[in-house]
Every structure is written in C-alpha cells, then in structure tokens.
PLY file of the C-alpha trace (Angstrom):
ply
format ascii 1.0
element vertex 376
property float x
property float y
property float z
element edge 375
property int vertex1
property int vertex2
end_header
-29.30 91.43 23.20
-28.50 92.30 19.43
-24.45 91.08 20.48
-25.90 88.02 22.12
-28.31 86.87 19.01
-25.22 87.66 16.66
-23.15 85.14 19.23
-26.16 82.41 18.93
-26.30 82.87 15.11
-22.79 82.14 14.39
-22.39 79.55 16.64
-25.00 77.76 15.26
-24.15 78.14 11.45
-20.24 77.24 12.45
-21.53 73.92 13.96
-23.84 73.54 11.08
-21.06 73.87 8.92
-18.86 71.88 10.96
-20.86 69.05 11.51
-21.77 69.02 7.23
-18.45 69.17 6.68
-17.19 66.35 8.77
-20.01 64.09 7.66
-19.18 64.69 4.12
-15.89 64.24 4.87
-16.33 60.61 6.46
-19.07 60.09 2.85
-16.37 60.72 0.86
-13.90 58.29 2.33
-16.64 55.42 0.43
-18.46 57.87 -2.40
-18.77 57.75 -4.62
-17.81 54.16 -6.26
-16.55 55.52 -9.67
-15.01 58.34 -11.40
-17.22 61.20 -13.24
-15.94 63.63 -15.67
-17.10 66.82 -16.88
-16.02 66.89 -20.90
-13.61 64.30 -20.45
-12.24 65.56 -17.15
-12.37 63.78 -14.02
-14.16 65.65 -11.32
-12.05 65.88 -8.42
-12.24 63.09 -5.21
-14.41 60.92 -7.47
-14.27 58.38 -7.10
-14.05 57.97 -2.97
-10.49 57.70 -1.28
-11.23 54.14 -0.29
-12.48 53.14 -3.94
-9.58 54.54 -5.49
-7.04 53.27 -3.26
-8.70 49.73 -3.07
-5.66 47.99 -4.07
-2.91 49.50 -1.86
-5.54 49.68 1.10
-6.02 45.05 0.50
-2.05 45.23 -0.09
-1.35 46.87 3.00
-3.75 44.85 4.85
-2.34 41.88 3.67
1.18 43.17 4.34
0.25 44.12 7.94
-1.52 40.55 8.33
1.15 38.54 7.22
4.59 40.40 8.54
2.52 41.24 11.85
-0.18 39.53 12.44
-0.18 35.81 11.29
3.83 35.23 11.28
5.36 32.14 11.04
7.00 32.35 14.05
3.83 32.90 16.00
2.17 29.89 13.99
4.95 27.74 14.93
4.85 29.01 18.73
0.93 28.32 18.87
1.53 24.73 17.28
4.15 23.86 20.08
1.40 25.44 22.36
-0.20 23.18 25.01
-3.61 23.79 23.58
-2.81 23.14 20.13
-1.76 20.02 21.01
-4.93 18.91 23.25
-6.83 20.18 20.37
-5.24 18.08 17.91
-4.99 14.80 20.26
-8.47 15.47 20.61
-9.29 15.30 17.19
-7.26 12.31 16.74
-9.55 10.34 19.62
-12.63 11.59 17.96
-11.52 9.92 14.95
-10.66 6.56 16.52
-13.93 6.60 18.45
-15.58 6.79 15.06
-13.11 3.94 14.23
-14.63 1.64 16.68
-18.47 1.99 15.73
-20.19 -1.17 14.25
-20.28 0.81 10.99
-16.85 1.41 10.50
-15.99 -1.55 8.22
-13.40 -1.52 5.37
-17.01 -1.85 2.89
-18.72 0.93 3.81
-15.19 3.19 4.02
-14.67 2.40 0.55
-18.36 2.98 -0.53
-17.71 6.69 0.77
-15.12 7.16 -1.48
-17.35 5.19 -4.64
-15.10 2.58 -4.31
-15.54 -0.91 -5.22
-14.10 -2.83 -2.91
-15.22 -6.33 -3.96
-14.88 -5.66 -7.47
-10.81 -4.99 -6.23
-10.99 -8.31 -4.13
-12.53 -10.38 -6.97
-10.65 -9.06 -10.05
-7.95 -6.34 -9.40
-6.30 -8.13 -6.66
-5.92 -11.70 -8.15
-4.45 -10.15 -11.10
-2.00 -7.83 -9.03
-0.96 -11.01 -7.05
-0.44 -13.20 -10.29
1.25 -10.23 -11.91
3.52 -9.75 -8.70
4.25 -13.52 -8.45
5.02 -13.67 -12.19
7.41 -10.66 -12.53
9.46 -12.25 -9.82
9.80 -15.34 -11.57
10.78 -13.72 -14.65
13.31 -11.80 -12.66
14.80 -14.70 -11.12
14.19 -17.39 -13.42
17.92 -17.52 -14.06
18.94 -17.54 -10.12
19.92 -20.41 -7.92
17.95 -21.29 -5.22
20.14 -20.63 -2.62
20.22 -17.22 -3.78
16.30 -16.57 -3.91
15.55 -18.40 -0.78
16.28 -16.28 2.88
19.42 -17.27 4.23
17.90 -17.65 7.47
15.72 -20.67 5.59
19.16 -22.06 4.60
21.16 -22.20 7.67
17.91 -23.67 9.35
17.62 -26.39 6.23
21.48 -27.09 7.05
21.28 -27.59 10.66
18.33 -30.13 10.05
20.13 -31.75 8.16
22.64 -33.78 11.12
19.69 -34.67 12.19
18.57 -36.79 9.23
20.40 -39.66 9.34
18.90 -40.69 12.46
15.81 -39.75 11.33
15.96 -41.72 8.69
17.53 -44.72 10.57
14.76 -45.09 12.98
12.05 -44.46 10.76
13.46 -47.71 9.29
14.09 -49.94 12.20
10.07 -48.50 13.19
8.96 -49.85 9.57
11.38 -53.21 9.87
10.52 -54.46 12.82
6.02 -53.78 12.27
4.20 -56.49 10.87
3.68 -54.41 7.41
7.56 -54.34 7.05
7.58 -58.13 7.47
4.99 -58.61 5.15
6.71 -56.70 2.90
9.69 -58.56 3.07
8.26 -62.07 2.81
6.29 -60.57 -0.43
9.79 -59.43 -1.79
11.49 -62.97 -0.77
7.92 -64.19 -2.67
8.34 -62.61 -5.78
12.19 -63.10 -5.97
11.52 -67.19 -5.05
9.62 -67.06 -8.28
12.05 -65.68 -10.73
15.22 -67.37 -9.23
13.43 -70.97 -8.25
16.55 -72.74 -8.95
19.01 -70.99 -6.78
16.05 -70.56 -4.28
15.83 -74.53 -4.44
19.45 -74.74 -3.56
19.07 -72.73 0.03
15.83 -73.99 1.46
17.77 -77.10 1.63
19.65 -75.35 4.15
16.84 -72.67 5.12
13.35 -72.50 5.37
11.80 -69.43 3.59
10.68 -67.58 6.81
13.87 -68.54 8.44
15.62 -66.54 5.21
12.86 -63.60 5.60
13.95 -63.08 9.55
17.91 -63.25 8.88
17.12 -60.79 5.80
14.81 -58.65 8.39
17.34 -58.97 11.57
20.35 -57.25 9.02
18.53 -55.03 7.28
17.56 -53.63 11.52
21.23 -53.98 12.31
22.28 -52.52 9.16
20.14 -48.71 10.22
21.96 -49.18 13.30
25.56 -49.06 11.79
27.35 -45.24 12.01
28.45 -46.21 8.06
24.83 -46.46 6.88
23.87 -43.33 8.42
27.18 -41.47 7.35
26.14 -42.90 3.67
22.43 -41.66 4.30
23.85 -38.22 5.77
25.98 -37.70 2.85
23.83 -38.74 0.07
20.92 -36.24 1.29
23.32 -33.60 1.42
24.84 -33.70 -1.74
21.26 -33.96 -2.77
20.17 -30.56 -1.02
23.73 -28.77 -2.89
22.53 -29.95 -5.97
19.08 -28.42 -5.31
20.48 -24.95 -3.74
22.47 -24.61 -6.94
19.42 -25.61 -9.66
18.25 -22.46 -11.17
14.80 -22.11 -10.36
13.62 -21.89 -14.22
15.11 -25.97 -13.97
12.82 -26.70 -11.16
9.62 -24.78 -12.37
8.54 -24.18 -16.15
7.42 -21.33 -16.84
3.69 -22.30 -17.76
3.93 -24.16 -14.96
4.13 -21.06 -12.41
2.20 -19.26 -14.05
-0.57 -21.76 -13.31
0.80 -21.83 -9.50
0.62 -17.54 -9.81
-3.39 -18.32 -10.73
-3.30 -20.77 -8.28
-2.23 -18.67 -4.96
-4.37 -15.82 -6.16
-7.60 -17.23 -6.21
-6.74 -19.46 -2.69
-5.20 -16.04 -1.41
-8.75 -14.81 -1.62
-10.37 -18.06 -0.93
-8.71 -18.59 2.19
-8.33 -15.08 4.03
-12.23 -14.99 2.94
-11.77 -11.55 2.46
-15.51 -10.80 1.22
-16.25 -10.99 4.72
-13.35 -9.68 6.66
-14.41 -5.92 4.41
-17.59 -6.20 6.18
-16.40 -7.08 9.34
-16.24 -4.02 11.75
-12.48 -2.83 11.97
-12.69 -2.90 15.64
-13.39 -6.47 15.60
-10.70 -6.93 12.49
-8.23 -5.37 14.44
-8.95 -4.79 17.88
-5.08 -4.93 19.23
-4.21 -2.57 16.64
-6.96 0.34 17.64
-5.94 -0.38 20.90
-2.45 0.45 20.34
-3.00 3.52 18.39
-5.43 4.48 21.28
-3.33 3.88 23.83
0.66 4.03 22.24
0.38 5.80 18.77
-2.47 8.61 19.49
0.28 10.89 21.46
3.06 10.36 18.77
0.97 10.83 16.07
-0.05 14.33 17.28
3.72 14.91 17.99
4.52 13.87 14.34
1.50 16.10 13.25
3.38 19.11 15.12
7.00 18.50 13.88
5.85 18.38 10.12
3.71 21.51 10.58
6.55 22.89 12.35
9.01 22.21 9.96
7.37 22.57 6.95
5.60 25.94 7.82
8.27 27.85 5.34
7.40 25.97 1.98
3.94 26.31 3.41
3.33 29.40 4.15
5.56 30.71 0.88
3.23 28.24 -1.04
-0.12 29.76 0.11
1.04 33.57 -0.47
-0.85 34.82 3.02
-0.61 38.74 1.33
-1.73 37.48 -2.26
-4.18 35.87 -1.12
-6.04 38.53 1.63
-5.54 41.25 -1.15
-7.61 38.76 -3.70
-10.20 38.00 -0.83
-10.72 41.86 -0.40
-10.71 42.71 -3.82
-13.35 40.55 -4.44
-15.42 42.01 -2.05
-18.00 44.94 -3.26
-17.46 48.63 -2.08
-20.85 48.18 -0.73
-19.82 45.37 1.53
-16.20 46.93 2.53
-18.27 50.14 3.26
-20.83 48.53 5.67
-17.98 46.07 7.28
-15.70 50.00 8.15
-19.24 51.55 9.47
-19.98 48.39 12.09
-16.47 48.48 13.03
-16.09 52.24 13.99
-19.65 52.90 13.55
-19.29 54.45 17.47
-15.95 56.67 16.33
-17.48 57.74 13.21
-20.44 59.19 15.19
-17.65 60.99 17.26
-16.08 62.46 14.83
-19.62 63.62 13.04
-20.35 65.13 17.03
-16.53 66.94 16.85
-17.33 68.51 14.00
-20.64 70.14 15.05
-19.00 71.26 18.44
-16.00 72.39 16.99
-17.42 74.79 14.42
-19.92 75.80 17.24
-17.27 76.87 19.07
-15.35 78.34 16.15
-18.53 80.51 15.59
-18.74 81.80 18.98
-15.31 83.15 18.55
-16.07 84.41 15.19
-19.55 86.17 16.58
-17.59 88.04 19.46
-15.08 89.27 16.57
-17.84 90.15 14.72
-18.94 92.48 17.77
-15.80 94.02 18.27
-14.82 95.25 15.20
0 1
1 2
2 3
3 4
4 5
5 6
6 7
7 8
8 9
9 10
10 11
11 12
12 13
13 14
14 15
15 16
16 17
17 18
18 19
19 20
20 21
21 22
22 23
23 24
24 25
25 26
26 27
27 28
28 29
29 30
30 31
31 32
32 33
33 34
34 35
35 36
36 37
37 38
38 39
39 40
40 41
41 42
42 43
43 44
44 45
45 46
46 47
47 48
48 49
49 50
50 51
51 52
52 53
53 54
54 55
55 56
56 57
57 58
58 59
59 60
60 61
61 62
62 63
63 64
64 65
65 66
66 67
67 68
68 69
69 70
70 71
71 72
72 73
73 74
74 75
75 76
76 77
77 78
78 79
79 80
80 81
81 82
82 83
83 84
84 85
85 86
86 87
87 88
88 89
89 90
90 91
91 92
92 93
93 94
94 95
95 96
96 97
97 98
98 99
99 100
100 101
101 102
102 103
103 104
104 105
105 106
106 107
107 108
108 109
109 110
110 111
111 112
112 113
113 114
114 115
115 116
116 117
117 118
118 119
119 120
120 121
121 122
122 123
123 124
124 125
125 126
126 127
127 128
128 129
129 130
130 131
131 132
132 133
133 134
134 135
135 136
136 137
137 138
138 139
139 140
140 141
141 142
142 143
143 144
144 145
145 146
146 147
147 148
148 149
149 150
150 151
151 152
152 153
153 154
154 155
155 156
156 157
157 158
158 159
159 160
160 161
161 162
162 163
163 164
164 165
165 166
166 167
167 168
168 169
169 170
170 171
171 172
172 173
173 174
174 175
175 176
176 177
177 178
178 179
179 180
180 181
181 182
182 183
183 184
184 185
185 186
186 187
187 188
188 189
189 190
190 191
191 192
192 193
193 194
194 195
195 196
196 197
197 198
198 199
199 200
200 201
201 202
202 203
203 204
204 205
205 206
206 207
207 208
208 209
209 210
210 211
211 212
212 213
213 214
214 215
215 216
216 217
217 218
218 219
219 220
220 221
221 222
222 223
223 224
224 225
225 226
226 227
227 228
228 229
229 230
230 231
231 232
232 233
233 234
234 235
235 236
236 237
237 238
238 239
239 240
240 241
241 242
242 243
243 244
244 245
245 246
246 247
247 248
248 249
249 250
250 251
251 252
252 253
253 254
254 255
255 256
256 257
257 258
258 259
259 260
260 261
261 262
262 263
263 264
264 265
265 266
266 267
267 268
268 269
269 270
270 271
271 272
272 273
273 274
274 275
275 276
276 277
277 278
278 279
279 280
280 281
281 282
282 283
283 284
284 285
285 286
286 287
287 288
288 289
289 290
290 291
291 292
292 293
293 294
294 295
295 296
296 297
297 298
298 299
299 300
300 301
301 302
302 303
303 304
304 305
305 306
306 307
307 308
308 309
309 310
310 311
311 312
312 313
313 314
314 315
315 316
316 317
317 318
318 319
319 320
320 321
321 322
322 323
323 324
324 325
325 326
326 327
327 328
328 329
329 330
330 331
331 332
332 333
333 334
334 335
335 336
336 337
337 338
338 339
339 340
340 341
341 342
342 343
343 344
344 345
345 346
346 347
347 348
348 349
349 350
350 351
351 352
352 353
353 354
354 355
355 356
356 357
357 358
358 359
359 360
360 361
361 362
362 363
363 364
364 365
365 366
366 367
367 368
368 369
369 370
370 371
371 372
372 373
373 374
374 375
C-alpha cells in the first residue's frame, strides 16, 4: 500500500510538473511583451520568443508568402484561368448594364467626379476649339493650298473639273433660251441702243430691234454649243483652280479674319451639336450602336486585353508592390496582443494538446520515477 501511494504521489507531481511546464512553455512563446532587467541586466527569455523575434518571424512570413505562396507564376496561371476570366467578363457586363440605365448620362458622370461639364461646354471648349483652329493657321499660314487640303479632296476637285465645261455650257443654253435670259438681252440691246443711237440708227434700217435681240440670242445658244467655247471655259477654270492650289493660305485668309472664323465655328460647334442636351441625354440613347457593340463585339476582347496586360506586366508589378515588404509592414503593425490571439484561434486545439502531453508525459515519467524510488 505504502509502494502504491509513493507510485500515485509521483505520478501526480510529475504530471503536475509536466503539465506547468508545458503551459509556461507555450506563455512564454508571447510573454512577456518587453525586456526587464535586474540592475541593468536583462532577465533572461524576456521579452517572449515571438516578441523578440517579431521581425524575422513577419520577414519569413513574407518570404514564405511571396517565393511560395503568391508567385507570379501562379498569379499569371490563375489569370489565364477559366474562372478568372468569367469573373472579369462578368464584371465588365455589370458595368455596361449600369451603362444603359436612364441615369447614366455624360452630366451626372461628370457630377461624380465634381466636374463641370457645362462650364467645359460653354467656356473651356470654345476656347480649345478657337485655340486649335488658330495654331493651325499660324502653322500653315505660309503653305499652299494644295498642300493643306487632303489629296483625296484634290484628285476629286480635278476629276470634276472635265465635267465643267458642259456644266457650264448648258447652264447657259438653260438661261438663253428662258424668258429671263431674253429679257435680259433685249435690256442689254436697250441700254446699248441708247449710248450708240447713231450706229443703232444705221442697222434698224436693215433690222428691227427684236429681230437683232433673237440673232444676238440664237449665237450666243450656238456659241455654248461649240467644242472651242467649252475648251476656252475648261481651260480658263483650270488655270483658275492652279492658281488657287498654289495661293498660300495667309493670301486667301487674313489673319484677323480667321481668327473671327476660329470664334465663329466654336460657338456654332456648340450651337449646332446642342451639346447642353446631348450631356443629359442617357448614353444608351446617345450611343446605342456603340453599347451594343461593346456588349456584344468588344466585352470578350476587352477582358482578353485586361488578361494580356496583367499577364505581361505582372513583373514590374509585382517588383513595384514589394509582396515581402509589404506583409512584414502589415504584421509589424499589428500589436503582440492581436498576433497573440490570431496564433491561439489558429492552433488553439494543438496548443491544448500539447498542454494535455505535458501532464501525461510527466505522469508517466513519475510512475517510473516512484517504482525507482521503491527499489532502491
């Protein structure tokens, strides 16, 4: 009985001393937070292991997050990833959805952002357009026109222009042979009468006056039908159009004189797109083709284009953000308390273990050291 109580007694004081131990143990891994020192020396395991090895313990982590965990390699493989993909196609649709509400008008976009939009359509944009109008003139003041104008604009201008003769010709006979263009002539034949009388005098013995009006009328029509007049007329508005092609454009427009024109297209620029109301107007009903295609066409290349820039660009960005840097500032920051309750929740179940070792162990250590006890 006396061997058996000696047994009990031991076992129970090598679990007691077990289980203190551990769980002192597992309170000094957190306590305590700061040094202490006994005539200016430190006591020993003060502060805590954790405490005192706060910075390589964030390094490490953030060593073990960034080379392991969060690689770029594995970033770039979950970007290429189906779901990533959905995911970001999905957020692009939410956004056009929100695109096509009533709401969604260039206005109230711009109010978000406490921006003025018709202060920019009343003031800021006329005087961008007449600044932009008026910087090109003063950079090609000194040009021809032929070299400011598209080419396209040219060759069109020159293949009108075998056309113009004709043009021109039966515009004529039209106005010759109406009632206003003998009028006209008679008037002319009226006025000429008056200032040449004598000579006049001498052919209406011959001719009457309307009899000289119709034989003037009937070769001035035969005359627009001759291939020499309309040659003449050909020639004449060509060299006319070279002579304009080559005038500088500072010879055709002063300078005051566009810069009234530059005032001028502003203010109609604004007058005529009405452009108060097209900022109010929803942008689905602005634009509705355009919504549609990037709904329909530009949604799935746009999240392709989102991927490939991610994708390529994940070096610079991942270099730029410092992943370690910035975990080992994040748990720096944090207080021992905090760090302290975040490792208890986490092996709050292993902790308890190892506590429950300890008692068991150093019960069973003090069996062994009761039965020794007996024997010797």
């Amino acid at each position: 009985m006396h061997a058996l109580f000696i047994i009990l007694f031991m076992m129970v004081v090598g679990a007691i001393i077990g289980g203190i131990t551990n769980v002192i143990a597992i309170k000094m891994l957190f306590h305590p937070f700061n040094p202490y020192y006994i005539f200016k020396m430190r006591i020993p395991f003060t502060p805590g292991l954790i405490p005192k090895r706060r910075d390589e313990i964030a390094n490490k982590i953030g060593q073990v997050i960034e080379e392991h965990l969060l690689t770029e390699e594995l970033i770039r493989q979950k970007l290429n990833d189906g779901q990533a993909k959905d995911a970001i196609n999905e957020m692009i649709m939410n956004q056009l959805t929100q695109l096509k509400s009533d709401d969604m008008t260039i206005y109230n976009i711009a109010n978000k952002f406490d921006f003025n939009i018709d202060d920019v359509i009343d003031h800021q944009m006329p005087a961008k357009v007449e600044k932009i109008l008026n910087q090109y003139y003063e950079s090609n003041q000194q040009k021809a026109i032929k070299d400011i104008v598209p080419q396209e604009l040219i060759n069109l201008v020159d293949e009108r222009l075998d056309e113009v003769g004709d043009l021109i010709c039966d515009r004529a006979r039209v106005y010759l042979s109406s009632p206003k263009g003998t009028r006209d002539i008679n008037e002319m034949l009226d006025t000429f009468f008056n200032e040449k009388g004598k000579i006049i005098g001498l052919l209406q013995m011959f001719m009457t006056r309307e009899s000289i009006a119709d034989r003037i009328q009937q070769e001035l029509i035969r005359l627009t039908r001759h291939p020499k007049a309309k040659s003449i007329i050909e020639q004449v508005i060509k060299n006319e159009v070279e002579t304009f092609k080559n005038k500088r454009l500072g010879e055709l427009v002063a300078n005051h004189q566009f810069k009234q024109m530059a005032t001028t297209t502003s203010t109609l620029i604004i007058t005529h797109f009405n452009l108060h109301d097209k900022a109010r107007q929803p942008i689905n009903d602005l634009a509705p083709q355009f919504i549609k295609y990037i709904e329909n066409e530009l949604s799935g290349k746009l999240t392709m284009i989102i991927i490939d820039q991610l994708s390529s660009n994940l070096s610079t960005i991942m270099r730029k953000i410092n992943l370690r840097q910035l975990i080992e500032d994040q748990i720096n920051t944090f207080d021992l308390d905090y760090i302290e309750k975040i490792i208890i929740d986490i092996a709050n179940k292993e902790l308890k273990l190892i506590m429950s070792l300890g008692f068991i162990l150093g019960g069973i250590i003090g069996i062994f050291q009761g039965i020794v006890a007996i024997f010797v």
